[in-house]
Every structure is written in structure tokens, then in C-alpha cells.
N, CA and C atoms of all chains as a GROMACS GRO file, in nm:
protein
  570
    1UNK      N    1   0.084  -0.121   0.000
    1UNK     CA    2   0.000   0.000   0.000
    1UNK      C    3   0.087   0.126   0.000
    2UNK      N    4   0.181   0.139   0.094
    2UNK     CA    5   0.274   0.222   0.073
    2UNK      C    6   0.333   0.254  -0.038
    3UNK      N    7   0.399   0.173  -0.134
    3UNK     CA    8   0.462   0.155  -0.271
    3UNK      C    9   0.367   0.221  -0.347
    4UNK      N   10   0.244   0.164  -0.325
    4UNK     CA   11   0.115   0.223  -0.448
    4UNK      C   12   0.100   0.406  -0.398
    5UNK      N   13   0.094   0.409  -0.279
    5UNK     CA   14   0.073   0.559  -0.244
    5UNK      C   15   0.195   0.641  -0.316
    6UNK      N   16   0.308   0.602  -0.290
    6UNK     CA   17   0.432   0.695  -0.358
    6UNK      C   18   0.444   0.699  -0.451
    7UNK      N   19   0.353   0.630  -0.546
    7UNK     CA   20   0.369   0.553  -0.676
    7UNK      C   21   0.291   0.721  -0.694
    8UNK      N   22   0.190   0.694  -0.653
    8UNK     CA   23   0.081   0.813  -0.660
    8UNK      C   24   0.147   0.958  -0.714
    9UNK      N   25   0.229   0.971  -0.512
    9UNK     CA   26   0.233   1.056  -0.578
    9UNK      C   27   0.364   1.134  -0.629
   10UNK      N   28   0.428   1.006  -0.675
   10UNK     CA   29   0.551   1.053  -0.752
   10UNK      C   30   0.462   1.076  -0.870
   11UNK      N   31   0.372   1.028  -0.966
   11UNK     CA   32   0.308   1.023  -1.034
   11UNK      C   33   0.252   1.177  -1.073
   12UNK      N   34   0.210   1.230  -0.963
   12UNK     CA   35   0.143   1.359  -0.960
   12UNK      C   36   0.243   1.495  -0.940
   13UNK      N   37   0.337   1.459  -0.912
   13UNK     CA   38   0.404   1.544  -0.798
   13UNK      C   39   0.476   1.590  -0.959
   14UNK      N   40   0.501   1.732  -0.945
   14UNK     CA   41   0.611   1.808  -1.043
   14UNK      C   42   0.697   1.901  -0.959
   15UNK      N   43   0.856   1.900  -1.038
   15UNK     CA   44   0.912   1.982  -0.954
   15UNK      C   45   0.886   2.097  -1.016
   16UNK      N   46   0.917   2.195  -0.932
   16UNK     CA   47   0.959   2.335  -0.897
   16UNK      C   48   1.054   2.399  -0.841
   17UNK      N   49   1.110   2.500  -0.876
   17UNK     CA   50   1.213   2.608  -0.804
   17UNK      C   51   1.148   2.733  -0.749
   18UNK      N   52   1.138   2.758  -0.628
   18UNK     CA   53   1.124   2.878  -0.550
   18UNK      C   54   1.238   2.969  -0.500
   19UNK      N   55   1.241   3.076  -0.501
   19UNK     CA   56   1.359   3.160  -0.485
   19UNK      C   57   1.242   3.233  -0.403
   20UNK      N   58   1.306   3.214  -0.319
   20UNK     CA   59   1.258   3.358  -0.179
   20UNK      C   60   1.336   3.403  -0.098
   21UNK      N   61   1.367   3.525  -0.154
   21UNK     CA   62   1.417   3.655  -0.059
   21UNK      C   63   1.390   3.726   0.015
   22UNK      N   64   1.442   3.698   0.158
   22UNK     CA   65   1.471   3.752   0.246
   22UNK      C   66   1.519   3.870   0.242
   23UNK      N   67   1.467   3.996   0.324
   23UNK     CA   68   1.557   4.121   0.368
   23UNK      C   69   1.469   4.178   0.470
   24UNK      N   70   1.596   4.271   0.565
   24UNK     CA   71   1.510   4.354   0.675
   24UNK      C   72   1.414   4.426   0.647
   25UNK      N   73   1.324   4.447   0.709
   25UNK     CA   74   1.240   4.567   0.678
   25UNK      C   75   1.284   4.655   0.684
   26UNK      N   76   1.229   4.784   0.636
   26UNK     CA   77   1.296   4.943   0.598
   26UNK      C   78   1.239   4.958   0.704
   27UNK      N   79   1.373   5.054   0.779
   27UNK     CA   80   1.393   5.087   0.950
   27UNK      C   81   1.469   5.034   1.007
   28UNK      N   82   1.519   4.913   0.978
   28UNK     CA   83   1.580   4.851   1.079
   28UNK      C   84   1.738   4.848   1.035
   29UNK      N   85   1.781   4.895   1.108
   29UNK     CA   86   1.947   4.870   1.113
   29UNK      C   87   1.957   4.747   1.045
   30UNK      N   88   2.077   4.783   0.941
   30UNK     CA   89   2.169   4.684   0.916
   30UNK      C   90   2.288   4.685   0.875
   31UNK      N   91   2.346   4.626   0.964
   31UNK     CA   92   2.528   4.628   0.988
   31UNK      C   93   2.592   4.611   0.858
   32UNK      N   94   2.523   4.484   0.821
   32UNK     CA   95   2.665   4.448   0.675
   32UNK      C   96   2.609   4.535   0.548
   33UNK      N   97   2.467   4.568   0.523
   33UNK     CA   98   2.485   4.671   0.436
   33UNK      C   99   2.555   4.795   0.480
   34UNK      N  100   2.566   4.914   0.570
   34UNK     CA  101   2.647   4.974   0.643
   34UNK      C  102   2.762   4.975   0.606
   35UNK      N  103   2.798   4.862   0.685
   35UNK     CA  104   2.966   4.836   0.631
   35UNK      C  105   3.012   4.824   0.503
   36UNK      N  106   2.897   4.782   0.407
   36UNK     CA  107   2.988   4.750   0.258
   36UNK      C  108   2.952   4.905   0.206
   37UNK      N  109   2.844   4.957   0.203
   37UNK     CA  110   2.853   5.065   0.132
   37UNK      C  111   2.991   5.194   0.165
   38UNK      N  112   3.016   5.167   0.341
   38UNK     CA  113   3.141   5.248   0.379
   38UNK      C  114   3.244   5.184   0.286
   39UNK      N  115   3.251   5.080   0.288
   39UNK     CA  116   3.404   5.018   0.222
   39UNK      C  117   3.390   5.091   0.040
   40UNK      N  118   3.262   5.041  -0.012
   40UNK     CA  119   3.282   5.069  -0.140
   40UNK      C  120   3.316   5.214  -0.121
   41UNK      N  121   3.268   5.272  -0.071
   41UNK     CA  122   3.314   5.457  -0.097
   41UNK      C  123   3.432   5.504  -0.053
   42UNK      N  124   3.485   5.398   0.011
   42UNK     CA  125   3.674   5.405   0.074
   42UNK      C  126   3.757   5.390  -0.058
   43UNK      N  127   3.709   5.278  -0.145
   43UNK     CA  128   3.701   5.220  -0.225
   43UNK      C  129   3.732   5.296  -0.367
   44UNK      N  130   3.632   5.438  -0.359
   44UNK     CA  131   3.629   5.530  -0.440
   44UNK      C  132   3.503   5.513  -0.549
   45UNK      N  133   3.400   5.408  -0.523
   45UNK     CA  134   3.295   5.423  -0.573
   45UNK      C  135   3.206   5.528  -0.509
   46UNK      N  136   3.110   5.570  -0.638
   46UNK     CA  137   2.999   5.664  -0.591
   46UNK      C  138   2.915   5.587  -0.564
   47UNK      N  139   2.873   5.504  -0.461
   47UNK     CA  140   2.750   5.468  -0.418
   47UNK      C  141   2.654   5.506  -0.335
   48UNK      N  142   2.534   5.508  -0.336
   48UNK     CA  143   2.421   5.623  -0.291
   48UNK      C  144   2.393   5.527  -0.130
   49UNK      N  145   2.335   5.361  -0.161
   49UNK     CA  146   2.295   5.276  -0.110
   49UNK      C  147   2.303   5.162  -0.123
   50UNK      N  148   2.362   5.084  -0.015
   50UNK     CA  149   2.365   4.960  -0.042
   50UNK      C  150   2.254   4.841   0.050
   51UNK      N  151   2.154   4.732   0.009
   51UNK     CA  152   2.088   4.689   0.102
   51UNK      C  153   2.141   4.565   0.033
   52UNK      N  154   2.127   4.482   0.139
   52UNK     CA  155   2.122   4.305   0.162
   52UNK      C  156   2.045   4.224   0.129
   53UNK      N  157   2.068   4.123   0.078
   53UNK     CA  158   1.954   4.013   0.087
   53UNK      C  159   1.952   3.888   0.116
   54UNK      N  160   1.901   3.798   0.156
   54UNK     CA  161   1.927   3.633   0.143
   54UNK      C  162   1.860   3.612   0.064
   55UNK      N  163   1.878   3.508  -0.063
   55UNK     CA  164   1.780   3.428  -0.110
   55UNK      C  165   1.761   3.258  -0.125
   56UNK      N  166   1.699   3.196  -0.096
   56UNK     CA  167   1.694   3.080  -0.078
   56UNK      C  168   1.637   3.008  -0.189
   57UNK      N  169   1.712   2.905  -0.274
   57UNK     CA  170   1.636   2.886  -0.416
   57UNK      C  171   1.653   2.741  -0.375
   58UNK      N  172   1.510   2.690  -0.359
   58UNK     CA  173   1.454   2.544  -0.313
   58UNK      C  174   1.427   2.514  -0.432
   59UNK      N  175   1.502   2.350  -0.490
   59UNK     CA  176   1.385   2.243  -0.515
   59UNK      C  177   1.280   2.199  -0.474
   60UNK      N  178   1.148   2.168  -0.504
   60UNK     CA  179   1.067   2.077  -0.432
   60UNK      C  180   0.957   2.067  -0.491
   61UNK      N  181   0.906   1.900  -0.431
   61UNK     CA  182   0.778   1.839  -0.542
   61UNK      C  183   0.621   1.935  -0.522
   62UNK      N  184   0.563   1.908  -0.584
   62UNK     CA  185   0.434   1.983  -0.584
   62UNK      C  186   0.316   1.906  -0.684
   63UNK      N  187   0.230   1.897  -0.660
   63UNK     CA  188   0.110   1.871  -0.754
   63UNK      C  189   0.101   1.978  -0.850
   64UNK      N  190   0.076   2.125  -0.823
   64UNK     CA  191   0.078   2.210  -0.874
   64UNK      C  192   0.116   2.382  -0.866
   65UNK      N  193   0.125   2.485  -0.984
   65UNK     CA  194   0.209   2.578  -0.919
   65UNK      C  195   0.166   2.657  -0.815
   66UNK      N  196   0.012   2.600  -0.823
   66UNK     CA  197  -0.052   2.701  -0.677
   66UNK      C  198  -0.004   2.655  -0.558
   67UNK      N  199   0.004   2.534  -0.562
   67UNK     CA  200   0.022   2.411  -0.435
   67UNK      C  201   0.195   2.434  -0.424
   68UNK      N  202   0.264   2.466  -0.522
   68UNK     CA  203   0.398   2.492  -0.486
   68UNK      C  204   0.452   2.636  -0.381
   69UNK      N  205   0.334   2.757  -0.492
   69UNK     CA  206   0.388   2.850  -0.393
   69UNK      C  207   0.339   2.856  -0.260
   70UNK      N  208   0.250   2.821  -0.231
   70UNK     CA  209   0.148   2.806  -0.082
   70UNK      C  210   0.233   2.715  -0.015
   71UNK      N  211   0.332   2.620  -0.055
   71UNK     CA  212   0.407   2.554   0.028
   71UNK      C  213   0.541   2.636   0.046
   72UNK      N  214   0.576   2.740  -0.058
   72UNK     CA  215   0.696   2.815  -0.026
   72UNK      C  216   0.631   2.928   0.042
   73UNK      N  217   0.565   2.971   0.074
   73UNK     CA  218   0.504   3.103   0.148
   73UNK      C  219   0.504   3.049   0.281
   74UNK      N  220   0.475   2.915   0.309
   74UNK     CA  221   0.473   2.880   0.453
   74UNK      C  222   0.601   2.822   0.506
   75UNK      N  223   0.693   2.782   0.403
   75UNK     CA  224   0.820   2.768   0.441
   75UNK      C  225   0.862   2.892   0.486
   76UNK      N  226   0.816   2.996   0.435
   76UNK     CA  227   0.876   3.119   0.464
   76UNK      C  228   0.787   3.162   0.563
   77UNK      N  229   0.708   3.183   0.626
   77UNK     CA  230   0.684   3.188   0.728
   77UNK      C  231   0.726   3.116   0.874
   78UNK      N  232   0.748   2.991   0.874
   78UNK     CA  233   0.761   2.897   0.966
   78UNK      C  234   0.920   2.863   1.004
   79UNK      N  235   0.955   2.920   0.883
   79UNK     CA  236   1.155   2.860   0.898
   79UNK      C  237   1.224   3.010   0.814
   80UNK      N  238   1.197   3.045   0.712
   80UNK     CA  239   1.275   3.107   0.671
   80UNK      C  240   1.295   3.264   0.702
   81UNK      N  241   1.219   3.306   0.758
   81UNK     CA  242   1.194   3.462   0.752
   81UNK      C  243   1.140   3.467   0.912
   82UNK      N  244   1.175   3.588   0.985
   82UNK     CA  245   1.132   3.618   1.075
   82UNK      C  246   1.031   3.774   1.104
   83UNK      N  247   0.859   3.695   1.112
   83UNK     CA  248   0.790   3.838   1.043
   83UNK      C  249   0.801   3.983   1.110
   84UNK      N  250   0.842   3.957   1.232
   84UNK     CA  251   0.862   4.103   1.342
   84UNK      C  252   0.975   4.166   1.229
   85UNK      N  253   1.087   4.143   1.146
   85UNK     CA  254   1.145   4.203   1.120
   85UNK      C  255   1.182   4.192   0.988
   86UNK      N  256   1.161   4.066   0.910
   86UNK     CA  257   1.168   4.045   0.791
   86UNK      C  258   1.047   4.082   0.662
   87UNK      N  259   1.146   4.150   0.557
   87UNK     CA  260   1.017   4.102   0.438
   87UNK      C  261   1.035   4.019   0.323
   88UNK      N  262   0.995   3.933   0.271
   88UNK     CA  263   1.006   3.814   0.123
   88UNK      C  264   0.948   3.822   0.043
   89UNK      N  265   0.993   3.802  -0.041
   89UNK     CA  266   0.927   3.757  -0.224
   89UNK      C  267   0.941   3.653  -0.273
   90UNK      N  268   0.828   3.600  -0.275
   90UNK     CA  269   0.855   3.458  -0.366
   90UNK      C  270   0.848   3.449  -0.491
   91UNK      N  271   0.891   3.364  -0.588
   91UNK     CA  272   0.960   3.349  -0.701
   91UNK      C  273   0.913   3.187  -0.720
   92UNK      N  274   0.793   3.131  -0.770
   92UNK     CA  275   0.782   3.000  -0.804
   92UNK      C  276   0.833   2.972  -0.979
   93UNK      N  277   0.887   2.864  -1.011
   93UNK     CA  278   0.862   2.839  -1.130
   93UNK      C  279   0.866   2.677  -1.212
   94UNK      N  280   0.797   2.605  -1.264
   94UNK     CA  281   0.868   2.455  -1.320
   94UNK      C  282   0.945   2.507  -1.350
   95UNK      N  283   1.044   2.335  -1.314
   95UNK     CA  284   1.134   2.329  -1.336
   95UNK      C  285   1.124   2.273  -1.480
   96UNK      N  286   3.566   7.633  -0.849
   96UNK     CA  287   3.617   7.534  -0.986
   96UNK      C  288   3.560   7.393  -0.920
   97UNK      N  289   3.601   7.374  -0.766
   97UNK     CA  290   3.485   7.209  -0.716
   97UNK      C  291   3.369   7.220  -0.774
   98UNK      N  292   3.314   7.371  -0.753
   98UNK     CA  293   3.177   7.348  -0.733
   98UNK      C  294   3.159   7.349  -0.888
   99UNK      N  295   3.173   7.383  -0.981
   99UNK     CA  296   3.166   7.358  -1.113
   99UNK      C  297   3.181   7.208  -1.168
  100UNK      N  298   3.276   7.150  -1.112
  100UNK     CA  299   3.330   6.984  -1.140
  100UNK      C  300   3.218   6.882  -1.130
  101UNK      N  301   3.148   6.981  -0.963
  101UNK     CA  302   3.056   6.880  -0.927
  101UNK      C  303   2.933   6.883  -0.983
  102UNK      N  304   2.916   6.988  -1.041
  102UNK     CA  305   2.765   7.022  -1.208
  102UNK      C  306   2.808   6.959  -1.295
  103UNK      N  307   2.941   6.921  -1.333
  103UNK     CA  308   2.967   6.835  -1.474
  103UNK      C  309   2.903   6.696  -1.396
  104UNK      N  310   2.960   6.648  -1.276
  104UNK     CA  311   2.939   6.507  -1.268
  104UNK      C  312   2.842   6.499  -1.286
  105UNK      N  313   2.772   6.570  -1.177
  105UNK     CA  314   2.575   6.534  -1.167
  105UNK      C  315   2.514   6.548  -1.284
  106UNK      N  316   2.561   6.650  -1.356
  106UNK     CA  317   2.464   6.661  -1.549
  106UNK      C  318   2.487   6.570  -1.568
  107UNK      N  319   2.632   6.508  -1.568
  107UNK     CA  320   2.648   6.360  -1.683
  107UNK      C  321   2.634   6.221  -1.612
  108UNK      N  322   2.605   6.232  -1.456
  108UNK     CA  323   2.589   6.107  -1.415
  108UNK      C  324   2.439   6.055  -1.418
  109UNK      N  325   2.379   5.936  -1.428
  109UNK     CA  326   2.290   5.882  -1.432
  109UNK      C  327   2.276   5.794  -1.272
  110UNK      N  328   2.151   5.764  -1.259
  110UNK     CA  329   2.140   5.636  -1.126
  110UNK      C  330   2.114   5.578  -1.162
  111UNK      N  331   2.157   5.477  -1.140
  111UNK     CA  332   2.155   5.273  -1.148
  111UNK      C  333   2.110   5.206  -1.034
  112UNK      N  334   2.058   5.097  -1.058
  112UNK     CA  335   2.066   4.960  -0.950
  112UNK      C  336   2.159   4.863  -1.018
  113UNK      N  337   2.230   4.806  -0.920
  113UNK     CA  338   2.295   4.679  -0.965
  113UNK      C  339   2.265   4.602  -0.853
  114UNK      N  340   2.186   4.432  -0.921
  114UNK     CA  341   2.195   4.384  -0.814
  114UNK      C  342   2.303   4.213  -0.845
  115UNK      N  343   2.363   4.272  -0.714
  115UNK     CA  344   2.480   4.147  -0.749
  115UNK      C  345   2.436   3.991  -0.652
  116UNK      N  346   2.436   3.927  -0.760
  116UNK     CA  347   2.384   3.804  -0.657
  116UNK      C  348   2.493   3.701  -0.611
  117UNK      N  349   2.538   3.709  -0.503
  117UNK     CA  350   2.664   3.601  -0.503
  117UNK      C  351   2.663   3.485  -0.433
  118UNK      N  352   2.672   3.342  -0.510
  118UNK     CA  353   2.712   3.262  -0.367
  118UNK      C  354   2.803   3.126  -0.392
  119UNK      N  355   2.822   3.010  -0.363
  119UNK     CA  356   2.921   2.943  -0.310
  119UNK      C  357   2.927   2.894  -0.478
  120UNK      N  358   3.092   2.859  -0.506
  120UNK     CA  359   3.055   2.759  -0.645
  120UNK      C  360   3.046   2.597  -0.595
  121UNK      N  361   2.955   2.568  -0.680
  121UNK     CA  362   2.897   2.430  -0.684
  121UNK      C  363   3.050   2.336  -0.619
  122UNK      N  364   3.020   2.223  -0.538
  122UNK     CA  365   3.106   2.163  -0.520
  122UNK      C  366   3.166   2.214  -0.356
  123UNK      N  367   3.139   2.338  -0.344
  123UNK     CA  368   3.213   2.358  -0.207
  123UNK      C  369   3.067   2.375  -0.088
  124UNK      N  370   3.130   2.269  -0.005
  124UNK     CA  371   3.004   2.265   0.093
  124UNK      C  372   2.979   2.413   0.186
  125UNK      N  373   2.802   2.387   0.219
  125UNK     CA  374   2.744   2.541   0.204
  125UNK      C  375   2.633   2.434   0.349
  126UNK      N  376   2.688   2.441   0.476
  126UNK     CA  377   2.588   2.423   0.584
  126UNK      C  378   2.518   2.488   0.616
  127UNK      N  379   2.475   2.644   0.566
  127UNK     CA  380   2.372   2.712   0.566
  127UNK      C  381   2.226   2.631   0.504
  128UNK      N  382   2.324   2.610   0.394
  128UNK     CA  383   2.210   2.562   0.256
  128UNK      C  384   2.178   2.399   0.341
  129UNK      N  385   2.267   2.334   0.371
  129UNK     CA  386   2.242   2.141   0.444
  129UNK      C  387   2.165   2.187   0.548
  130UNK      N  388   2.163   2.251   0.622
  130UNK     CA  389   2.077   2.297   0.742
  130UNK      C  390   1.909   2.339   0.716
  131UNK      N  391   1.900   2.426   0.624
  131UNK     CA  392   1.811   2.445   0.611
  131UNK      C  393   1.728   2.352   0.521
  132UNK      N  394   1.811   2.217   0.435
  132UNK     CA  395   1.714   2.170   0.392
  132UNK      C  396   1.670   2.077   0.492
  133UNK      N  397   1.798   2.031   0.577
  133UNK     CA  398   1.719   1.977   0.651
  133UNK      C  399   1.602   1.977   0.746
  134UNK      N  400   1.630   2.092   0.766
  134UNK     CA  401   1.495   2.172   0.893
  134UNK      C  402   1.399   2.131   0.795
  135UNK      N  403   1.378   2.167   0.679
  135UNK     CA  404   1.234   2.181   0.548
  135UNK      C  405   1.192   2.056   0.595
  136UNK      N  406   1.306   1.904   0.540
  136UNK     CA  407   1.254   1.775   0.551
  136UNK      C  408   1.183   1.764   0.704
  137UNK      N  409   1.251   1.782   0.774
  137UNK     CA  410   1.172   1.767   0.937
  137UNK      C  411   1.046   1.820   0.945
  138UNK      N  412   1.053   1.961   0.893
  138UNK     CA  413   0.864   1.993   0.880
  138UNK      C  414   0.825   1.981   0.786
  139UNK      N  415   0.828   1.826   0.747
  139UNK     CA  416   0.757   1.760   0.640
  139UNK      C  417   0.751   1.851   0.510
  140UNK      N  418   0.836   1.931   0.454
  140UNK     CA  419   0.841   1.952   0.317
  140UNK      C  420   0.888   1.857   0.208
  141UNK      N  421   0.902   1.786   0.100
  141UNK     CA  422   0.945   1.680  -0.002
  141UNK      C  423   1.017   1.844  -0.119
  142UNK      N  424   1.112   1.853  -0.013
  142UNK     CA  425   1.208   1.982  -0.084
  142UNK      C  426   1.341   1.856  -0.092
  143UNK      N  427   1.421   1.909  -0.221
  143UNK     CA  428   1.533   1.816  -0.286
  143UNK      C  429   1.614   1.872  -0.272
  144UNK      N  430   1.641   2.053  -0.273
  144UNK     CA  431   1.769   2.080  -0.303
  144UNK      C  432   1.787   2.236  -0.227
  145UNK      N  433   1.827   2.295  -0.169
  145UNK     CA  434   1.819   2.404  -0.106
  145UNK      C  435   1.972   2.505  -0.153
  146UNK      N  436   1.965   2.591  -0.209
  146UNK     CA  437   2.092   2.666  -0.240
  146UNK      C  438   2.084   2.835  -0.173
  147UNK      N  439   2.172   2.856  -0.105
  147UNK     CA  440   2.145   3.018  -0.041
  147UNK      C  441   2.264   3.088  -0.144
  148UNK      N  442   2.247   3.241  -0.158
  148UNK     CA  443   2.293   3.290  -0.204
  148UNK      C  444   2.315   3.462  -0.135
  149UNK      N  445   2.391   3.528  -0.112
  149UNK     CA  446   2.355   3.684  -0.086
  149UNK      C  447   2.328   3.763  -0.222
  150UNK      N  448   2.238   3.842  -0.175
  150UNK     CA  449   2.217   3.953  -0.326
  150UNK      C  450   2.277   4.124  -0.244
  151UNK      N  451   2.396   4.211  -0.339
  151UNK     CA  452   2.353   4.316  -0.275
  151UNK      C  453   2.297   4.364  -0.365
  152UNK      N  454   2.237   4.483  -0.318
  152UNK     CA  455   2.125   4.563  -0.431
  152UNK      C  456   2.182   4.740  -0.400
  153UNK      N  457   2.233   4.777  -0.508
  153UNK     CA  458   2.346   4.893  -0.495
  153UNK      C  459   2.298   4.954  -0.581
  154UNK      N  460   2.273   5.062  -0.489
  154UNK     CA  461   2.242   5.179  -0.584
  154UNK      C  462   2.375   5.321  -0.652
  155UNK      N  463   2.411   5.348  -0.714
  155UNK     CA  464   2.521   5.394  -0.779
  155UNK      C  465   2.466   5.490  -0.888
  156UNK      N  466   2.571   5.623  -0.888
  156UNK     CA  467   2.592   5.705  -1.016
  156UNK      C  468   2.687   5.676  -1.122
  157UNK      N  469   2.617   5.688  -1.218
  157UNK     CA  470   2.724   5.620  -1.396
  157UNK      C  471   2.702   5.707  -1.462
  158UNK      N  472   2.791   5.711  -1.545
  158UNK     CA  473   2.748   5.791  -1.693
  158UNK      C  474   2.672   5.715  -1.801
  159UNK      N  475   2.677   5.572  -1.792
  159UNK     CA  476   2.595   5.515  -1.910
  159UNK      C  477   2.591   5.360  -1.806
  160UNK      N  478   2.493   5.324  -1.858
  160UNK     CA  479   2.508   5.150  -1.827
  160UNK      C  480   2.621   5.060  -1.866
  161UNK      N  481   2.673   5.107  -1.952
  161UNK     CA  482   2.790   5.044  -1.946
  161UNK      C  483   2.902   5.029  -1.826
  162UNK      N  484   2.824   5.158  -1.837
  162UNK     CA  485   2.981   5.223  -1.700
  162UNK      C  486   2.954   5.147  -1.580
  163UNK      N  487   2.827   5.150  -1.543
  163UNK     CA  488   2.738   5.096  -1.405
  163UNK      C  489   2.782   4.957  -1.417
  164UNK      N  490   2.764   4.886  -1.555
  164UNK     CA  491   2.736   4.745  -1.523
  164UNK      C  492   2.970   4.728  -1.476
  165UNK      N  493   3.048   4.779  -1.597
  165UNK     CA  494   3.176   4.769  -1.525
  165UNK      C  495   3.259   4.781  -1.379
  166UNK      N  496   3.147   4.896  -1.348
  166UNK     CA  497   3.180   4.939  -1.173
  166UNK      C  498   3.111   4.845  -1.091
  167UNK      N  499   2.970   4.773  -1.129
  167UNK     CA  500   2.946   4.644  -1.067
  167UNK      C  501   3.035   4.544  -1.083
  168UNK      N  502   3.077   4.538  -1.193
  168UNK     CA  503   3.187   4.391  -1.198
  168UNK      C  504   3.294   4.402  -1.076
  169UNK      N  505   3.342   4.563  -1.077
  169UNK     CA  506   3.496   4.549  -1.047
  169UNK      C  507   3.486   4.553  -0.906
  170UNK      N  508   3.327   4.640  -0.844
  170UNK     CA  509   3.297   4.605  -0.687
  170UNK      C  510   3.292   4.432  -0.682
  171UNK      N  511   3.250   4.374  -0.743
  171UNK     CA  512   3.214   4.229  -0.706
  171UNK      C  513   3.362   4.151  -0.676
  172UNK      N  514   3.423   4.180  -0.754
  172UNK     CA  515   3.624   4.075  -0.760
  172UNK      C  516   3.706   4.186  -0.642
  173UNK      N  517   3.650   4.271  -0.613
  173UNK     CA  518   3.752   4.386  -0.538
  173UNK      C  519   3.688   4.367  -0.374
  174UNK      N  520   3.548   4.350  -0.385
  174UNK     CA  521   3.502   4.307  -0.216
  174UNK      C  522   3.376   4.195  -0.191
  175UNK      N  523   3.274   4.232  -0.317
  175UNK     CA  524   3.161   4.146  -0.291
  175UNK      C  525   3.192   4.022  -0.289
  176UNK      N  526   3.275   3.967  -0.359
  176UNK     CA  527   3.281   3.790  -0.410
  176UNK      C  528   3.436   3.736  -0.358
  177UNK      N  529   3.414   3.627  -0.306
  177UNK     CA  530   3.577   3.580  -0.342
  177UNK      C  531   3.606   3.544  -0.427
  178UNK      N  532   3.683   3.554  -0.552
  178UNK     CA  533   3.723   3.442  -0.682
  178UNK      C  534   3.703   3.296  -0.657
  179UNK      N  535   3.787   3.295  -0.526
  179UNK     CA  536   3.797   3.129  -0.485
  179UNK      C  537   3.727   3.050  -0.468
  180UNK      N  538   3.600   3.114  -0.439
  180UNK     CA  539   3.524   3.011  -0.370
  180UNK      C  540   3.380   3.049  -0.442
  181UNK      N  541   3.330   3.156  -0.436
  181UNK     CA  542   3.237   3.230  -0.526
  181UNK      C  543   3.216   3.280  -0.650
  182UNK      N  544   3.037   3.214  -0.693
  182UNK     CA  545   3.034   3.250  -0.796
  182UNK      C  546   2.985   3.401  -0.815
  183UNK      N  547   2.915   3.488  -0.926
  183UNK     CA  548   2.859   3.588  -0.907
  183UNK      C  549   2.757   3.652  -1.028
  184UNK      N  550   2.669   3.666  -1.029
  184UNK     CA  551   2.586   3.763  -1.160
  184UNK      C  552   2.581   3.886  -1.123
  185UNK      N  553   2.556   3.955  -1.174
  185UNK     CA  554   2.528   4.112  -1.200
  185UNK      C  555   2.388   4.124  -1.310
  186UNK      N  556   2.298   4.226  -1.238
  186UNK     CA  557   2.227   4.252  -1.348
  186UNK      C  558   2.166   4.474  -1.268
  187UNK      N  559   2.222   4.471  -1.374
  187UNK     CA  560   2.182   4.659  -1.364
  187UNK      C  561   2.107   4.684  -1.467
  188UNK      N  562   2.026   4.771  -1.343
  188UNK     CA  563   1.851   4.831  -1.458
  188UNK      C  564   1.897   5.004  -1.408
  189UNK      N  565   1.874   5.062  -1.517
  189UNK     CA  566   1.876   5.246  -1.460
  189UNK      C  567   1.777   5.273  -1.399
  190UNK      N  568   1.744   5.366  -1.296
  190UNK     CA  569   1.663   5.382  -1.172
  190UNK      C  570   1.582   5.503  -1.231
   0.00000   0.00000   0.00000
């Protein structure tokens, strides 16, 4: 029964790539942008602003692309992003 | 005569974004990226592959996009990226 279930839903399941980026919210201090924009202008670039980002670009199975991003929106809620201070964009696409 | 220099720059400079996306080249282990897929698998995600990357997002004066996208390159090999170990894209849009 097991075998037949995975059978399923390997059967159904399509991959996808999600890219979701992470960054502070506007207001909040941040050190390593800070620091790089000082360096680049030590540097002798004209730079106005520099901000940060993480982005996290997951594989993973899905039935479909609705069902993919609703599973990367809650990854990003639950593990990836912290909402008191973070904001994200998700990025679904087949692979 | 500064203050004249500094009307040539600003007439002929333009604003840019460059956003540089950098992260590990393939092959060199990345426990940011093993960590977090593993956390995914534990809260039951059927995620395969997890890759992190930093983006900075730099805002800068150029005289042409050309110029912007070269002064992104040469920030990226001069502080953003290591050669050694990192890969890197660049993509600049005028602001």
C-alpha cells in the first residue's frame, strides 16, 4: 500500500524552483549593508545605497504551481523569515 | 572650480541599481544551505535541493550603463565575491 501511495504521488508530484528573498524591513538597522557601502566609498565608488539580501532557491515536489507557492510562502513563514522584522518575495517556477 | 566639477558630474551622471547576486561555487560545501534543507525535511516539506545565495542591491551614479554594469563587476572581484570560492551575476537596470 505504501509503494502504491508513492507511486501516486511521484506520479502527480512536479518539480519546482522557489527563490525567496529575504531582507530587513525598511527601519531597521543593518550592519553588513552599512559596512559595505562604507568600504565601497573608501574604495572610491559613488554609491548612494547599499541593502542586503538572502535568497533561498529550493527544489521541491508539488502537484501544482498554486500548491507549490502556498508551500513556499509557509516555508517562509515557519523557517525562513522572521515576520517582526523580515520582508520576502517569492519566485515559483517549473522546473 | 569644485563646485563647477561637481555640475559636470551630476549633469552627466545617471542612477543605477545593480543587483549582485553572489554565492558558493557548486562543489564547495554550504551548511547554511544542508541545514536548512534539513529543517524543510523535518517539517515535512518533499524539498530536494536548497541553495542560499547573498544579493547586494546597490544603488550607484554612472554615466551610461555600461559604466554601471563595469563598476558592478569590479565592486564584485575587489570586495563582494571571493574568486575562490564564489560564484557571481550582475544585473543593472537604470533607476
Amino acid at each position: 500500500m505504501k509503494v502504491f501511495k508513492s507511486f501516486i504521488l511521484s506520479f502527480n508530484s512536479m518539480k519546482y524552483v522557489a527563490k525567496i528573498d529575504v531582507s530587513l524591513k525598511s527601519g531597521h538597522s543593518n550592519p553588513e549593508s552599512e559596512t559595505t557601502a562604507h568600504l565601497l566609498k573608501e574604495l572610491g565608488y559613488q554609491v548612494e545605497k547599499v541593502d542586503t539580501s538572502k535568497v533561498y532557491t529550493i527544489a521541491l515536489n508539488a502537484s501544482s504551481l498554486a500548491e507549490a507557492e502556498a508551500t513556499a510562502e509557509e516555508m517562509s513563514k515557519r523557517l525562513l523569515a522572521n515576520p517582526t522584522k523580515d520582508i520576502y518575495t517569492i519566485n515559483v517556477v517549473e522546473q
